[in-house]
N, C-alpha and C positions, 0 to 999 in steps of 0.2 A: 504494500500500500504506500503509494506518494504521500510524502506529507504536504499537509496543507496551503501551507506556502506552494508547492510544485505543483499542487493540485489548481488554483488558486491561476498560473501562471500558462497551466496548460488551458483554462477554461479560458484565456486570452482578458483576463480580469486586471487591470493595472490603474497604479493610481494608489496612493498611500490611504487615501480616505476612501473611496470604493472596497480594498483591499479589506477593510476595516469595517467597513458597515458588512461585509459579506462574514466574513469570519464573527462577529456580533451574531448577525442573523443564525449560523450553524451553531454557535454553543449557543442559544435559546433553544434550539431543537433537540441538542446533547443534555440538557439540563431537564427539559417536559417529555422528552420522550427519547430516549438513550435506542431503545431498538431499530428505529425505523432509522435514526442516525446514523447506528452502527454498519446497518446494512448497505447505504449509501457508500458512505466511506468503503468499507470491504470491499463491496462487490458491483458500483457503477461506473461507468467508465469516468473517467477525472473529469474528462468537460464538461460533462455534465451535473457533475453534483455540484458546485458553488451554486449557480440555480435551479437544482430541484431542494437543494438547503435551504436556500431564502423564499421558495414558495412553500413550505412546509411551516418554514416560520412565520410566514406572513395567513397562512390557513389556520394555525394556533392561536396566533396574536384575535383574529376576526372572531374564531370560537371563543376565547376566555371574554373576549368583551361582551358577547351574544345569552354567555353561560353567567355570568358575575352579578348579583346585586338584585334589586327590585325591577319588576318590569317596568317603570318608571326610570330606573339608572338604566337598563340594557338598554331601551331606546334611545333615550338620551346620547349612549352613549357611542353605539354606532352609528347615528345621525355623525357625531362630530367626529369618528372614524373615517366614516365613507367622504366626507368633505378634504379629511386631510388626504385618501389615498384617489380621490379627482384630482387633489394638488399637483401630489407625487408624480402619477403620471403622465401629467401634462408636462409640468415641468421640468419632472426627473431631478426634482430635489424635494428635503422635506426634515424636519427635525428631528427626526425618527432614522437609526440606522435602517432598524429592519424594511420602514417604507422605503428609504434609497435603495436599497440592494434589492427588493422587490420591483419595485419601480423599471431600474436599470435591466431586470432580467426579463420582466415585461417584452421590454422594448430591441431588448439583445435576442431572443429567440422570436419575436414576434406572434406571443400570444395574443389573440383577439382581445378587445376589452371587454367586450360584452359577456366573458363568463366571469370574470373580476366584478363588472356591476350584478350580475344575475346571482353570486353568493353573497354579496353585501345587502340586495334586497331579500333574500332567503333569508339572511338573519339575522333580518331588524323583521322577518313576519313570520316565518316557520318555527323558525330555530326560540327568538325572544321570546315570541307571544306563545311557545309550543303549550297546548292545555290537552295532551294525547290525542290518540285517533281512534275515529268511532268506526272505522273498517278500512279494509285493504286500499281501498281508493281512498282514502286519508293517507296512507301511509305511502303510496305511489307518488301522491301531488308532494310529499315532504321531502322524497328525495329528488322530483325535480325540481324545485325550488330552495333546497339548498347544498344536501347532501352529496348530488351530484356535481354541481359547479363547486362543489369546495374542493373535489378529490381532483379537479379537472385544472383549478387556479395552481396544484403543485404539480400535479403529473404531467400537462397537459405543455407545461415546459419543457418536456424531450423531446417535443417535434417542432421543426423548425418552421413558422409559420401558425402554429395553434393544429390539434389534432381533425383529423377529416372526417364524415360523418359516418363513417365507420369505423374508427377508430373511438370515437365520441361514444357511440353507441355500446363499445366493447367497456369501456367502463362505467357507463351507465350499467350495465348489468354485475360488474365486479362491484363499487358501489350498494346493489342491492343483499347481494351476501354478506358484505361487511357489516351493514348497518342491520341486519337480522342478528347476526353472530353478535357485533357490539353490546346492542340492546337483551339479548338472552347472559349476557355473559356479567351485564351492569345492573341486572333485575334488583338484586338485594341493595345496591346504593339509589339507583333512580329511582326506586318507593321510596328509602327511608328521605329523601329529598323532594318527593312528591310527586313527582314523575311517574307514571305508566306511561310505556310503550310498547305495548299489548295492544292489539284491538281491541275494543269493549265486546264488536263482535263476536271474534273468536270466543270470548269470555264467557259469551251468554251460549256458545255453541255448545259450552261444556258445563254451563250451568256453574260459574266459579264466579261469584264478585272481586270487586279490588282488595276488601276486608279479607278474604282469604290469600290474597297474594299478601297482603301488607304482615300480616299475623304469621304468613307463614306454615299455614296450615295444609300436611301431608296427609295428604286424599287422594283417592282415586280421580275424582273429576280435576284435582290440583297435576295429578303426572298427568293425565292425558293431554293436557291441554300445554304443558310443558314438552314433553313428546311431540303430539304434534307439529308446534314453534317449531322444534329442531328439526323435525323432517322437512320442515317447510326452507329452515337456513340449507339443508344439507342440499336440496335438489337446487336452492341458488347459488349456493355455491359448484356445481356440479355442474351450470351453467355458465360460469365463467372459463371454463375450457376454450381456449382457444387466445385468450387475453395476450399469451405471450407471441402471438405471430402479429400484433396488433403494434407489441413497444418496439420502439428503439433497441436494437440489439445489444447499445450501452446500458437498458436498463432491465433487459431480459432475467438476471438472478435475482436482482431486486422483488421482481414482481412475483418472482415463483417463492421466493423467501418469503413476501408478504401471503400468500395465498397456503404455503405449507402452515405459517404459523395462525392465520385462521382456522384450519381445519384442526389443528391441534388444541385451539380453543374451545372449537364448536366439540370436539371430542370429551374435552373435559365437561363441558354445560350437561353432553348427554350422560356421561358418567355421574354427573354430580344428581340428577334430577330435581326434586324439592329444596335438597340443600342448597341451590340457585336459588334462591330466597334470602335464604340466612348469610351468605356471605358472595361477594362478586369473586366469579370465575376466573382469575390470572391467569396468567402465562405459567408463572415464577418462574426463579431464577435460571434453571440449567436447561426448560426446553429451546427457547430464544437463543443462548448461547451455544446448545447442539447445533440446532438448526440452521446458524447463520456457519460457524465454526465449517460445519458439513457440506453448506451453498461457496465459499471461500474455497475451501479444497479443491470441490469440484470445476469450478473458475479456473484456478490456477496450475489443475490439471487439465483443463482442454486447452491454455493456450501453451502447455508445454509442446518444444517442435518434437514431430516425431522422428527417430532415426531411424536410419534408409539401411540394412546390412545388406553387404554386397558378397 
């Protein structure tokens, strides 16, 4: 692995203060979320990771403000978010390292803007005002209005130009596994915070109210409807096959990394069953670092040359 400076130097990034806001932007993302970092670093190609780092960071930054405070402070507060990231990339300056180095990678790979404004109004209305979903078609409009333009504002920086409508399309459907998997995996935190994202529907399909998710309560209509969920993440997940002929061939182990370690998640929820209630379903420590540890080898064993015996 180049270090970051090299890395840095090969993404053609120069400039003491650029330099600077870029490296800012990557340790925010090393600090909130160490895996998806790590996997960057390991296993994307160099030029590419200073801007898939600053759209990851700049996809963080939008959620903790979307997630943070009273629905009176979230609005508030991504009103004056989305005013300074108009700023930023008109100008391609801005107070903010993370907006500069967002900004600039914008304009460096020529992402469209219109998926930057389409997850900024996502969540300042989906994501802020989220008050659950009363069935599947609630949960479909939620990931196109925000879910989907978020994963798209960092991924969608590997293609130069902004992804095409089949490539768009291929993570709209990775998108839909993840945020099934997320939410089965965050059950026990997003009730005790207030949050269902359950369909009320599904709920009453199985005859279970919130009071039984929230309490915790191991029933028969409580696993089924838990079951269920997971069969429903596992065949969307099982539709994201093909995702990898879709990336950039720089970001190929990346996405198979992000996609083994979903599976391994959604493997634990269905192991856990009820007890996805009582506590949120982690990674922990050593699968993330098998898994990436595993994607790394196999990388640096395909580009070993092979030799010819004569």
């Amino acid at each position: 692995m180049p270090s970051w400076r090299t890395t840095l130097t090969t993404a053609g990034i120069s400039g003491t203060r650029l330099r600077e806001d870029y490296t800012h932007a990557a340790r925010r993302v090393l600090r909130r979320e160490p895996a998806p970092y790590l996997a960057l670093r390991l296993l994307a190609a160099p030029p590419l990771v200073p801007y898939l780092a600053a759209g990851l960071a700049f996809m963080n930054l939008v959620d903790d403000v979307a997630e943070t405070g009273t629905p009176q402070q979230r609005a508030a507060g991504l009103a004056a978010l989305t005013e300074r990231v108009g700023a930023a990339l008109k100008s391609g300056d801005s107070p903010d390292p993370v907006l500069r180095a967002y900004a600039h990678a914008v304009d460096s790979r020529g992402l469209p803007e219109h998926w930057v404004t389409r997850f900024l109004e996502g969540a300042a209305t989906a994501e802020a005002a989220f008050d659950g979903f009363a069935d599947e078609a609630d949960f479909q409009a939620y990931l196109d209005a925000y879910a989907w333009p978020g994963v798209l504002v960092f991924t969608g920086l590997q293609y130069q130009g902004g992804p095409d409508p089949e490539q768009a399309a291929g993570w709209r459907r990775f998108v839909d596994a993840a945020q099934r998997v997320d939410f089965l995996a965050d059950l026990h935190g997003d009730l005790a915070d207030g949050r269902l994202c359950l369909p009320l529907a599904r709920l009453d399909e199985h005859s279970v109210t919130r009071a039984d998710l929230e309490r915790a309560r191991d029933t028969p209509a409580v696993r089924a409807l838990l079951a269920a969920e997971s069969r429903r993440a596992r065949a969307a997940l099982d539709a994201t096959h093909g995702i990898l002929d879709l990336a950039e061939p720089g970001l190929r182990p990346v996405i198979a990394t992000m996609a083994d370690l979903m599976a391994h998640q959604l493997t634990a929820v269905e192991r856990a069953g009820a007890d996805a209630l009582r506590r949120d379903v982690g990674y922990g420590p050593a699968a993330p670092l098998r898994i990436l540890l595993r994607a790394a080898a196999s990388r640096k064993a395909s580009r070993r040359p092979t030799s010819t015996r004569r």
